[in-house]
N, C-alpha and C positions, 0 to 999 in steps of 0.2 A: 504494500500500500504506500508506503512512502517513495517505492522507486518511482511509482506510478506519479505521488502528488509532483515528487523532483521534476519528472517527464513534463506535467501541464505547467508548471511553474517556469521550465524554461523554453516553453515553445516561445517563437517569436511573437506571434498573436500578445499573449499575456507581456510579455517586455513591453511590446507597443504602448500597450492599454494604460501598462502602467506607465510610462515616460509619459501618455497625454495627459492623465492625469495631474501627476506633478507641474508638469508647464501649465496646464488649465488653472491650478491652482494660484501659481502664479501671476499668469496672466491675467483672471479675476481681480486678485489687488492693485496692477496697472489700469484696468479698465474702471475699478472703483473711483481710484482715487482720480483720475482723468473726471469720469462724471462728477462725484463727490467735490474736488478741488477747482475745478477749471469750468466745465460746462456750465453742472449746477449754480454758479454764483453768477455766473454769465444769465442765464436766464430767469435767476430771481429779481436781478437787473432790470431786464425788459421789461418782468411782468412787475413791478414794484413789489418783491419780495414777499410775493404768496408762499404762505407757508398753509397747506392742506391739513395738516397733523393734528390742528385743533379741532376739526369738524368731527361732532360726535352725534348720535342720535342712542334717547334712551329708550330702552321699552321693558317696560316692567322694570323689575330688579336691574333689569341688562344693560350695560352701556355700550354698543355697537360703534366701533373706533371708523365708522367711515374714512374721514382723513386719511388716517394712516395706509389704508389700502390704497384710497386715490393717490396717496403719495410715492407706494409701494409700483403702482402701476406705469407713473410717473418715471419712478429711475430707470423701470425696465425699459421704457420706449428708449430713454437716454442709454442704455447699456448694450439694448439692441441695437439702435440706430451704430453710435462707435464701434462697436464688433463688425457691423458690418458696411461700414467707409472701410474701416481698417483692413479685411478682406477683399474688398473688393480692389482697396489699393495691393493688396500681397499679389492679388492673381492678376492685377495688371503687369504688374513688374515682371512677373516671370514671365508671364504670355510675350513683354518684348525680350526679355533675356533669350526664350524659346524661338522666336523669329529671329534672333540675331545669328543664336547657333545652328540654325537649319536654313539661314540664307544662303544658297550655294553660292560656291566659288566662280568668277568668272571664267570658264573656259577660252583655253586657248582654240587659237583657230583651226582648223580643221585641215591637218598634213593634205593636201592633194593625193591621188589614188595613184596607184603607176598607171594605172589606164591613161589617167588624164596627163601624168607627168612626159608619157609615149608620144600623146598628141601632141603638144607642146613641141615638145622637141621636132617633132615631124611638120609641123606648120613654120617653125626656124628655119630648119633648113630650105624647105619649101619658098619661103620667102628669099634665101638667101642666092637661089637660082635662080 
């Protein structure tokens, strides 16, 4: 049983899964702190710094934090939006990296056949009579 877990543990599959994980992780608190630090304050700006978070509704006993979802929903468009500018700038870059390296080489021009090099020569001399 343990040769077995050793086996799925080091298929490449699972190495994958795990390296995206740790860089997603990563990369989560770059895309936070982007929205959180820079966007976010950027847009509380425009909008004269709506803060959602206090909107509540009670019912019965319950205090239903509206706000907070609305604001929950909020960062996501902002987190989604940056993910994907961000992506779509990654697979720009490469798509030209990819045409630069599959640009063919200019070919040289095209040695003449001996067929044609025979006529030549025969039309030389030809002329030369």
């Amino acid at each position: 049983m343990i040769k077995e877990f050793k086996e799925f543990i080091m298929r490449g599959n699972v190495m994958d899964l795990a390296v995206g994980v740790i860089i997603g992780g990563a990369f989560t608190a770059i895309v936070n702190s982007l929205v959180g630090d820079v966007i976010g304050p950027v847009i509380g700006m425009i909008c004269g710094g709506i803060d959602f978070s206090g909107i509540s509704v009670t019912v019965g006993s319950a205090e239903l934090l509206i706000g907070n979802f609305i604001q929950a929903v909020i960062n996501f468009l902002l987190v989604a939006l940056c993910v994907f500018i961000l992506i779509k700038s990654v697979n720009k870059a490469a798509g030209l990296a990819k045409k630069k390296e599959e640009a063919p080489a200019e070919e040289a021009p095209a040695a003449p056949t001996q067929e044609e090099l025979l006529t030549q020569i025969r039309d030389i001399l030809s002329e030369k009579k």
